[in-house]
C-alpha positions as CSV (number, residue, x, y, z in Angstrom):
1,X,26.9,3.8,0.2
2,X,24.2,2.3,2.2
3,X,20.9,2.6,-0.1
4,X,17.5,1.5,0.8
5,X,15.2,1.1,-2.4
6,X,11.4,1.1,-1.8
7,X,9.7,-0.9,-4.3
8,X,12.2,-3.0,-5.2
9,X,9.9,-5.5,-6.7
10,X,8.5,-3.3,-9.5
11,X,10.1,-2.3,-13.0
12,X,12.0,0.6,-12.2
13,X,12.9,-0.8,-8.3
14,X,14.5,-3.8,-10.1
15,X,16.5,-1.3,-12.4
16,X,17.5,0.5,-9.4
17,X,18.6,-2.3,-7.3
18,X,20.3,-4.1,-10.4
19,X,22.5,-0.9,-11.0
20,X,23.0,-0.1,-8.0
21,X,24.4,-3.3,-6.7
22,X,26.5,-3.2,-9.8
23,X,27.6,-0.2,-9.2
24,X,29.1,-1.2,-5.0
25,X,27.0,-0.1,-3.1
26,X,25.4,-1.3,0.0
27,X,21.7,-2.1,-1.1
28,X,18.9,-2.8,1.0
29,X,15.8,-3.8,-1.2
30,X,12.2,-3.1,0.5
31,X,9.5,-5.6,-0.7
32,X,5.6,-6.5,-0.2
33,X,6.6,-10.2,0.0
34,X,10.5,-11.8,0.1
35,X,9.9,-15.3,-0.9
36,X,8.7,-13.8,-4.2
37,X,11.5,-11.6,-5.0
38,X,14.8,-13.6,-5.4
39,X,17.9,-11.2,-6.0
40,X,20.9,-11.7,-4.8
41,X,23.5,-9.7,-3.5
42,X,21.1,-7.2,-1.4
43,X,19.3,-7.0,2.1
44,X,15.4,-7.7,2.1
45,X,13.3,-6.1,4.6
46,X,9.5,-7.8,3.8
47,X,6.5,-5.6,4.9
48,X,3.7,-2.8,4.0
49,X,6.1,0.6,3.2
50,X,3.1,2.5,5.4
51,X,4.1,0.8,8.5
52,X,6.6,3.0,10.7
53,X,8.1,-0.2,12.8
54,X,9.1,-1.6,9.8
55,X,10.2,1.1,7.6
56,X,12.4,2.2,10.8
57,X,13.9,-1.3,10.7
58,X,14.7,-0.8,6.7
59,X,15.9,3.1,7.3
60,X,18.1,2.7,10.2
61,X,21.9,2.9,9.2
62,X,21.0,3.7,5.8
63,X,22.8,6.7,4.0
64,X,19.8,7.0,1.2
65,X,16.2,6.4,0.6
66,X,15.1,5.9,-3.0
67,X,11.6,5.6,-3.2
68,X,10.5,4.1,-6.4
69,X,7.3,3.2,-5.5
70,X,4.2,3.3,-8.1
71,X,0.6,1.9,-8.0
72,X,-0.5,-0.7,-10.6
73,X,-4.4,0.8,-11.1
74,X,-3.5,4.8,-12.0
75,X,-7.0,5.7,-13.0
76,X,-8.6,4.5,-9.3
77,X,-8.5,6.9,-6.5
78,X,-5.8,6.1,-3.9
79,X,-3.0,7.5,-1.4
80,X,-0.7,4.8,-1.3
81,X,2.4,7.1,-2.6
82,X,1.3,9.9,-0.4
83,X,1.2,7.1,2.8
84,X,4.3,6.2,1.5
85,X,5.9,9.1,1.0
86,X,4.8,10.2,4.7
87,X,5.9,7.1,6.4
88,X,9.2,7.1,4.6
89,X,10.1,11.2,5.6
90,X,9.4,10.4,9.6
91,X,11.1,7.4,9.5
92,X,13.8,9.2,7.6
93,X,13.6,12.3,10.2
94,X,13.8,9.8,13.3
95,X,16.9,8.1,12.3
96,X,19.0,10.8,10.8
97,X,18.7,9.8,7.2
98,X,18.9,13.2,5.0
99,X,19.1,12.0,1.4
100,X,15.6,10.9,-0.3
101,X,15.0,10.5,-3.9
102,X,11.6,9.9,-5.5
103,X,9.8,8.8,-8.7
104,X,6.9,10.9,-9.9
105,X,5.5,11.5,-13.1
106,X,5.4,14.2,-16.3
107,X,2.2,16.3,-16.0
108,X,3.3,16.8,-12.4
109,X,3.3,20.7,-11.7
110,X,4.8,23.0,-13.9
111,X,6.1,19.6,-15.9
112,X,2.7,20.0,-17.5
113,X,4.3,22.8,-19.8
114,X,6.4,19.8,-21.0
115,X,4.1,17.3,-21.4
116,X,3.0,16.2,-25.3
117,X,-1.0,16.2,-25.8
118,X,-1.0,12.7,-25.4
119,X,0.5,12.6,-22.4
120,X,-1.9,15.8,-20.8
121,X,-5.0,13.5,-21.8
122,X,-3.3,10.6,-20.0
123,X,-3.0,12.5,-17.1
124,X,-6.7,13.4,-17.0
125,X,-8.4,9.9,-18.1
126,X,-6.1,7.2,-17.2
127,X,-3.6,8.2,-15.0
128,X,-6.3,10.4,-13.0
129,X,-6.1,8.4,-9.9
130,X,-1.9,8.7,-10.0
131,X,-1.8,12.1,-10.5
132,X,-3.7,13.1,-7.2
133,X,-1.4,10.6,-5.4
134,X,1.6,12.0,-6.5
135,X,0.8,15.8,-6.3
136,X,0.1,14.5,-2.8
137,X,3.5,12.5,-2.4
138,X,5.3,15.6,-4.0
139,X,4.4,18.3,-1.5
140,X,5.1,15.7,1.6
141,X,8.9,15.3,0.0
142,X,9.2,19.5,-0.5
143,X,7.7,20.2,2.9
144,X,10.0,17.4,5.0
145,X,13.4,19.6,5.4
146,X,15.6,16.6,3.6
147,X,17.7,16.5,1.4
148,X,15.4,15.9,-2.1
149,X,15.0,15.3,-5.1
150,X,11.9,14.6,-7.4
151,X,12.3,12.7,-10.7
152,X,9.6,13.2,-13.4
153,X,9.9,11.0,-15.7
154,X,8.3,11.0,-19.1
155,X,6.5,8.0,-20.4
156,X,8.4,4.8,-19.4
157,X,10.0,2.0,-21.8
158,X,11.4,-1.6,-21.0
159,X,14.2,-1.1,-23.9
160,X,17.6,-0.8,-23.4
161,X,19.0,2.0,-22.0
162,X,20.2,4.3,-24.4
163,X,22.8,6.1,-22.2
164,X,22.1,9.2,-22.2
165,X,19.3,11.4,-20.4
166,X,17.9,15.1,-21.2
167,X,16.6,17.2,-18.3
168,X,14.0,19.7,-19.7
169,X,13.0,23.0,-18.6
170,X,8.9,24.6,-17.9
171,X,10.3,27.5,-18.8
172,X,11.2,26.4,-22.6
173,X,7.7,23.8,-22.6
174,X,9.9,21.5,-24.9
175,X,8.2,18.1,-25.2
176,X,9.6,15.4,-23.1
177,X,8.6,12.0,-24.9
178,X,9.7,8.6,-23.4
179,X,12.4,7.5,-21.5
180,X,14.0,3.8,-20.7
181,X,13.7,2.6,-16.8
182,X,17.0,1.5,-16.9
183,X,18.3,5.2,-18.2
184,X,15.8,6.5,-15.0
185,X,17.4,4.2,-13.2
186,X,21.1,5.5,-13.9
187,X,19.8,9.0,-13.4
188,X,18.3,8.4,-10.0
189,X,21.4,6.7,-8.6
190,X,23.3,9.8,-10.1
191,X,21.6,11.9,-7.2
192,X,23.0,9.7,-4.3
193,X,25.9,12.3,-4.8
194,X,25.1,14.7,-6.8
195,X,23.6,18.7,-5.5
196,X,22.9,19.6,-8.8
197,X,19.4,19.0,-8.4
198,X,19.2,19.2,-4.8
199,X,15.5,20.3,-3.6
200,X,14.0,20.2,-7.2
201,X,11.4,18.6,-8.9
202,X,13.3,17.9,-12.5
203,X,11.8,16.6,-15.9
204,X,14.2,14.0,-17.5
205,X,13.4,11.8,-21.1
206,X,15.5,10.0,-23.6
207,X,14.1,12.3,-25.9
């Protein structure tokens, strides 16, 4: 499969593009700036992810769009995801791309029922700035008419994947804890093919 990753320079884009690559497919890896990212095995595309002649560049023959893009100050104001998000869906829309998966957070919508007190202050204090963006990025992805899915992930570790990944329910408000990028990883290249979460915003953890 033909799969463009936005972000590929952060943790979780790496991840992505890693496993994916391992995994055969056709990767496309969508970056601020090539001569810092040195991967082999993939197609760079180099340029701002809000800019709609080069996202259509990176989008065109592509059979997927996994956007794991994430800003690096969460407590400042900012629409970068939501821009990105935007950007990403008409480009997607233009050049008959239907498959988009996406990287939010835990605290997002009724994953707040989920989220451990820690993890509910975060969302108010620290990651106050994120939280707006995403809210903001989510509603662009359930109002574009492709086929989507949101991840929320809980709180994010560098350790080795541990294999296995637990989707939780609102409805239960079980306590979604941390989860590894590289098991967020395997679970986001799982919906390349999968329609079990098809136009759904799901909470996944480790534990």
């Amino acid at each position: 499969m033909k799969v463009l990753v936005i972000g590929a320079a952060g943790k979780t884009g790496k991840a992505v593009v890693e496993q994916a690559v391992a995994a055969g497919h056709e990767v496309t890896a969508f970056v601020r700036k090539a001569d810092e990212y040195k991967v082999s095995g993939v197609r760079v595309v180099e340029g701002d992810a809000t800019d709609r002649i080069v996202m259509d560049a990176a989008v065109l023959g592509q059979d997927a769009v996994l956007d794991t893009i994430g800003g690096k100050t969460p407590y400042k104001t900012t629409t970068l995801e939501a821009s990105v998000a935007n950007t990403v869906i008409a480009s997607m829309q233009r050049n008959g791309v239907r498959r988009l998966v996406v990287t939010s957070m835990l605290g997002e919508g009724d994953s707040m029922a989920n989220a451990p007190i820690y993890e509910r202050l975060l969302v108010k204090t620290f990651l106050r700035g994120a939280d707006k963006d995403k809210a903001a990025m989510e509603s662009a992805v359930e109002a574009s008419g492709l086929d989507w899915v949101i991840l929320r992930p809980a709180i994010l570790s560098d350790d080795p994947a541990k294999g296995n990944v637990r989707v939780f329910s609102a409805e239960t408000g079980e306590k979604a804890h941390k989860i590894t990028r590289a098991d967020l990883a395997s679970f986001m290249l799982t919906q390349l093919s999968n329609d079990e979460h098809l136009h759904q915003a799901v909470t996944i953890a480790n534990d």
